[in-house]
C-alpha positions as CSV (number, residue, x, y, z in Angstrom):
1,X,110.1,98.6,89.8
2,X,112.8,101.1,88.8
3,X,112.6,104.5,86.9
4,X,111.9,103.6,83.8
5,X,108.5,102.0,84.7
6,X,107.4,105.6,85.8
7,X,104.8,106.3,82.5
8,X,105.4,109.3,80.4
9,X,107.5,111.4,83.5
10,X,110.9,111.1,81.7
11,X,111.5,114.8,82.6
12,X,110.6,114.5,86.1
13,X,112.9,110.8,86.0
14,X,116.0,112.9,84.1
15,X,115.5,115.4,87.1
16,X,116.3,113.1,89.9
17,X,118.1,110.7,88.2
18,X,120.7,113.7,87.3
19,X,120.7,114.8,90.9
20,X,121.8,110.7,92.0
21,X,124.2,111.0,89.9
22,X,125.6,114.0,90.4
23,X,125.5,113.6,94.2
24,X,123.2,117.0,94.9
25,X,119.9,115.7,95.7
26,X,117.9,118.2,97.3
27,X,116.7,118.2,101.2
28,X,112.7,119.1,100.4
29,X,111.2,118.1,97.4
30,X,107.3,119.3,95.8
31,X,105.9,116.8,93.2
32,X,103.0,118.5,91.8
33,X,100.4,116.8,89.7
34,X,97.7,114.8,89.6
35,X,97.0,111.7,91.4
36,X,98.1,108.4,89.6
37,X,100.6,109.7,87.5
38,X,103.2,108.5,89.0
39,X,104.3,111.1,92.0
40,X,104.2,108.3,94.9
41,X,106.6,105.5,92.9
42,X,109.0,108.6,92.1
43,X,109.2,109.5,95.9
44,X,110.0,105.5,96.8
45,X,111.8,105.0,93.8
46,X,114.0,108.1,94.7
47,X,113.9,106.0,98.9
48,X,115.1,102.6,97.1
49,X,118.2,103.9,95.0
50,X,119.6,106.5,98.2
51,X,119.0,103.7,100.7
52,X,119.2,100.5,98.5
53,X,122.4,98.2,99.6
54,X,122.6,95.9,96.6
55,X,125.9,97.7,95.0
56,X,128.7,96.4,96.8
57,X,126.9,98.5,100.2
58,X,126.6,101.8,98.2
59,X,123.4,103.1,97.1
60,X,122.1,102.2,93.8
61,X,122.2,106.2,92.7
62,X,120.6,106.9,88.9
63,X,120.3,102.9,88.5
64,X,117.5,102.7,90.9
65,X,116.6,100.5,93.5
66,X,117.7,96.9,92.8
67,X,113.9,95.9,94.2
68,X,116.0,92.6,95.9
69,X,117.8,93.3,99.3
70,X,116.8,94.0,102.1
71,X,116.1,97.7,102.3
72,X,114.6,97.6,98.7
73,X,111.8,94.7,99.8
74,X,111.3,96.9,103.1
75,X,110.4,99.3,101.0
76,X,108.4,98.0,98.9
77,X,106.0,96.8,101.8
78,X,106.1,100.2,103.7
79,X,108.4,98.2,106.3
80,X,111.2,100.4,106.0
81,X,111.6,102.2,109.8
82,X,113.6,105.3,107.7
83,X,110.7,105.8,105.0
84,X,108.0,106.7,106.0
85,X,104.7,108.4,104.2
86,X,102.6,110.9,106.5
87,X,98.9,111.0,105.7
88,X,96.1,110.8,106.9
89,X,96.1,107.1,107.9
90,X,99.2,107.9,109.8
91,X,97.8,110.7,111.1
92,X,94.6,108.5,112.4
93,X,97.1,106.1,113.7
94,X,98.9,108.9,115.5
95,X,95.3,110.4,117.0
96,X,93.9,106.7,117.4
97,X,91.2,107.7,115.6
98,X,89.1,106.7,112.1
99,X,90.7,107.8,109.3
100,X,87.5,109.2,107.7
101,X,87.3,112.0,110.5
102,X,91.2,112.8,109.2
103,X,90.5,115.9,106.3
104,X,93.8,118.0,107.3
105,X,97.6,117.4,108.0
106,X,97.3,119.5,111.6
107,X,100.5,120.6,113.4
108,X,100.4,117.5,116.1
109,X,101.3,115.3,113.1
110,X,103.8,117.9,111.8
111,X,105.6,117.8,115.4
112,X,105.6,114.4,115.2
113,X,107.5,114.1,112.0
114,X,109.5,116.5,113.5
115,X,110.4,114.4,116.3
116,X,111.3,111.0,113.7
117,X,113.5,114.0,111.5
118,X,115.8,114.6,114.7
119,X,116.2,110.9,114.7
120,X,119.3,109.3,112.8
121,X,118.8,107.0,110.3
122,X,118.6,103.3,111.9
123,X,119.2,100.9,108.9
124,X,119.7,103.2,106.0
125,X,122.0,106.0,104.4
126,X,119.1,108.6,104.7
127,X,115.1,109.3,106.1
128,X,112.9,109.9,103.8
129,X,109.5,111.7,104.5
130,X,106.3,111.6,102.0
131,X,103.7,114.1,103.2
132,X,100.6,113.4,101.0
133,X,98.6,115.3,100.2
134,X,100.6,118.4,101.0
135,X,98.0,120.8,100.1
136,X,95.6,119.8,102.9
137,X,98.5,121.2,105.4
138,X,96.9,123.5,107.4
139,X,98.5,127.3,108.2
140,X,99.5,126.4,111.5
141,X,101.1,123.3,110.8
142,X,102.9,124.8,107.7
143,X,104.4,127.2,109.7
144,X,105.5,124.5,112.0
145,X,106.8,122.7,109.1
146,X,108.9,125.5,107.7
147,X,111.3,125.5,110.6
148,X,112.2,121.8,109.5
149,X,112.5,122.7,105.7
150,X,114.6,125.8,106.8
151,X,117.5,124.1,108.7
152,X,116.7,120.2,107.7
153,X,119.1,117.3,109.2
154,X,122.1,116.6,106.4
155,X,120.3,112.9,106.4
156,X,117.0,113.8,106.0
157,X,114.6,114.4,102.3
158,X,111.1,115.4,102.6
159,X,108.9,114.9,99.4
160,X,105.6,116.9,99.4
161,X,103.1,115.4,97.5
162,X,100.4,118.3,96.0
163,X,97.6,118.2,93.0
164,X,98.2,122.3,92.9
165,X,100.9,124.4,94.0
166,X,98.3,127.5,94.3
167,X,96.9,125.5,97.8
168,X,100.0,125.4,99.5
169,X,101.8,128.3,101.5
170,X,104.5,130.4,99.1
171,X,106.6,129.9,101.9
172,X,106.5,126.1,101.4
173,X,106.9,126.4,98.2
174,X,110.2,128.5,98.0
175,X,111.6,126.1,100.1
176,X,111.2,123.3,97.8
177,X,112.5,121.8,94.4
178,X,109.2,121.3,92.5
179,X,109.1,118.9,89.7
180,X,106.3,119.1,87.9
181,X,104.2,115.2,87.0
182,X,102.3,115.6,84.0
183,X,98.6,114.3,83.1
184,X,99.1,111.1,81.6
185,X,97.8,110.6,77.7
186,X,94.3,109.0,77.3
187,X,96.1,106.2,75.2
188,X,98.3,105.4,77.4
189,X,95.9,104.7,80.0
190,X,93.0,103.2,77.5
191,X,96.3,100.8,76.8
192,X,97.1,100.2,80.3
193,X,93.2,99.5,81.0
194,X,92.8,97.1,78.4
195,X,96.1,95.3,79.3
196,X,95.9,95.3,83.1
197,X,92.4,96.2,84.1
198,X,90.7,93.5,81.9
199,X,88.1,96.7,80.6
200,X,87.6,96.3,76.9
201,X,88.8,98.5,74.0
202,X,85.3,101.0,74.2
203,X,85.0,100.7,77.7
204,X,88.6,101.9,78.0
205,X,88.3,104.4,75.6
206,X,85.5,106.4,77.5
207,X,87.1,106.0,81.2
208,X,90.7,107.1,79.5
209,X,88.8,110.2,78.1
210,X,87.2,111.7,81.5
211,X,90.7,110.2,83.8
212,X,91.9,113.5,83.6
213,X,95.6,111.8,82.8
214,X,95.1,110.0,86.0
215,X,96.2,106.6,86.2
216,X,94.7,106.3,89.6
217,X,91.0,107.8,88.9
218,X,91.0,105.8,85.4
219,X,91.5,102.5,87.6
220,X,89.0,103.4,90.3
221,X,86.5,104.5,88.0
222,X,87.2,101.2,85.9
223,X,86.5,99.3,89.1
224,X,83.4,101.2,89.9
225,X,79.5,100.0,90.4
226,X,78.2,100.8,86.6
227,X,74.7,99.6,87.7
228,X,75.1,101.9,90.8
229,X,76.3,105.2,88.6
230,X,73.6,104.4,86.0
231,X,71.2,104.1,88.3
232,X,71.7,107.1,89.9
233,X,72.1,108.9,86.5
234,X,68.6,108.0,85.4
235,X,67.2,109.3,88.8
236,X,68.4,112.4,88.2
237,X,66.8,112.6,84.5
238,X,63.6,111.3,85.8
239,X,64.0,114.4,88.4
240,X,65.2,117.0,86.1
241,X,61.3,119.1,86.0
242,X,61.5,119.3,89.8
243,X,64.8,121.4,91.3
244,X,63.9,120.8,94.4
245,X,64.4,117.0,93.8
246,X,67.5,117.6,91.8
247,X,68.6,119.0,94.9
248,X,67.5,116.5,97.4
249,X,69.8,113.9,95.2
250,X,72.8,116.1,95.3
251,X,72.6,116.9,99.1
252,X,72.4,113.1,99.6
253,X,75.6,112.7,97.8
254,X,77.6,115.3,99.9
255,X,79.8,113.0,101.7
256,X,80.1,110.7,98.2
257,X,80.8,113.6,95.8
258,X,83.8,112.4,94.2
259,X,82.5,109.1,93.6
260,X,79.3,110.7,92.6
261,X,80.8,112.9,90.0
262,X,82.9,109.7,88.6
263,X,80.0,107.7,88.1
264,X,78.3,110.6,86.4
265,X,81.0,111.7,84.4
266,X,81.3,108.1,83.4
267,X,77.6,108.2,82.7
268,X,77.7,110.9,80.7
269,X,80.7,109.7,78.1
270,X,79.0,106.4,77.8
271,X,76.1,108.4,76.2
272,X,78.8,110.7,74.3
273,X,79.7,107.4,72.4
274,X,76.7,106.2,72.1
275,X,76.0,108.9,69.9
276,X,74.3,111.7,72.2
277,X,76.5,114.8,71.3
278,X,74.4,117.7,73.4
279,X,76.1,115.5,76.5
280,X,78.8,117.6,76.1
281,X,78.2,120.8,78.1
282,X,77.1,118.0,80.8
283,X,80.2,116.6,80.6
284,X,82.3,119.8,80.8
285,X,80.1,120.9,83.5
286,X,81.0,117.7,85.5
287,X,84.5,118.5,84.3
288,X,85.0,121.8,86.1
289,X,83.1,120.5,89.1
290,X,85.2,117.3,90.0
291,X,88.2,120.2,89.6
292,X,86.8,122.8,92.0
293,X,86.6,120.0,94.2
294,X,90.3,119.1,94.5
295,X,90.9,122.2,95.3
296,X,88.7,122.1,98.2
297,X,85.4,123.8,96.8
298,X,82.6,122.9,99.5
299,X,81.2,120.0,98.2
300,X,77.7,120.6,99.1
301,X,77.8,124.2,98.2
302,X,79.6,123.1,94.7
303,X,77.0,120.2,93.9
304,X,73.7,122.1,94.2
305,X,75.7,124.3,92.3
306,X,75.8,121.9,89.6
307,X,72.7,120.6,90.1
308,X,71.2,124.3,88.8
309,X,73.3,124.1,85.7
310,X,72.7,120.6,84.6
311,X,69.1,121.0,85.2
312,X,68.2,122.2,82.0
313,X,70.1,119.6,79.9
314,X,68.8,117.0,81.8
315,X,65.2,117.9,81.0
316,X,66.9,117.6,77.3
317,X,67.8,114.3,77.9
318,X,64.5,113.5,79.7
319,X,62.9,114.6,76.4
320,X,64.4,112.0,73.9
């Protein structure tokens, strides 16, 4: 992989690309956007051409990583002792714990990456540090964090990965070069789909249009259970008289409500193509809720929520 197989970020690749070449390439880096479009293979691409030894023992710069040597192929495979990414599975590694009770970046970690920062490089030119995601930081290990992004070792980059900048700490912020990953455009992933996902053409089409220009969510959703999201989807139209059993489904989907909302936003443009216009308020509704969920809406409070909403055009749908 090099730049140029980054989809539709050529402003964010001219960004750092500029920077390699002109030698000024910032200590503390925000790349904020959604997932899948691209934010993660920027931060290793950016790893492979500082650290990459395939130029006469000079890094690669603008050219990228040459994806051959040594420290490229470390890369590649998360090998690489000076690059590493901090989340959550690192975290549950650090706390030898499961990684499904990890939902915050908490200062223990921070002081841990604090402790690999004061740590010269061992194979390459620099240390590069992915935190992802950023915005589930907490205040105390921001603070803790700051320190580091304040007075950071000459060898050292740290890329902080975030959906929105509004969740992190101003402080964090100021201290950082964003660059900004757009949402990716619905043909672009309906083409990558189709290409790489063997989905067909109108299956494509309706997971491209609710992806939300993410690569990422487009993929999972095209790998997702239809029989599991339709199902589910016709329970809650055979439930839509009774609230109370509207409620009952979304309670039960608590710890599931992304994937919940996926299936049902999938659901729900299925039916948009298949010629059911008044799905689109459901749609939109399902929308806004999968958004106020990134940025860490409760998720129970947020689906019965929805469930009060959609109740009345489900009873619609109930009725054709």
């Amino acid at each position: 992989m090099s730049f140029k197989d980054i989809l539709h970020q050529q402003k964010a690749v001219d960004i750092i690309t500029g920077q390699l070449i002109s030698g000024h390439v910032p200590h503390a880096y925000l790349f904020l956007g959604p997932d899948g479009v691209g934010r993660k293979k920027m931060a290793l691409e950016l790893a492979k051409s500082l650290n990459c030894r395939a130029n006469d023992g000079k890094p690669a710069g603008a050219a990228g990583g040459c994806d051959h040597c040594i420290s490229c192929n470390k890369i590649n495979r998360s090998l690489h002792p000076d690059v590493q990414l901090i989340d959550f599975q690192w975290q549950a590694r650090l706390e030898n714990k499961d990684i499904e009770k990890q939902k915050t970046i908490k200062i223990d970690t921070i002081r841990a990456l604090q402790h690999e920062i004061s740590l010269k490089p061992s194979e390459g030119a620099w240390k590069i540090f992915i935190i992802d995601p950023a915005e589930k930081i907490t205040t105390e290990a921001a603070n803790c964090l700051l320190k580091t992004l304040e007075e950071p070792p000459r060898w050292t980059i740290i890329i902080l990965l975030a959906k929105h900048k509004e969740n992190l700490p101003s402080t964090i912020v100021s201290r950082t070069q964003t660059i900004v990953f757009c949402p990716l455009d619905s043909g672009i992933i309906e083409r990558y789909l189709v290409a790489n996902a063997a989905v067909d053409s109108a299956r494509a089409h309706g997971i491209a249009a609710i992806a939300e220009g993410s690569l990422s969510q487009a993929l999972a959703l095209a790998a997702g259970r239809d029989a599991d999201s339709e199902e589910l989807w016709k329970e809650l139209i055979a439930a839509a008289a009774s609230l109370r059993k509207l409620l009952s489904i979304s309670q039960a989907q608590t710890k599931n409500a992304p994937d919940f909302l996926d299936g049902l936003m999938l659901q729900s443009s299925n039916c948009m193509r298949a010629g059911r216009l008044n799905m689109a308020p459901v749609l939109e509704e399902l929308l806004s809720a999968r958004k106020m969920l990134e940025r860490n809406a409760n998720p129970q409070i947020l689906l019965d929520a929805l469930m009060i909403k959609l109740q009345r055009h489900l009873l619609t749908l109930n009725l054709q």
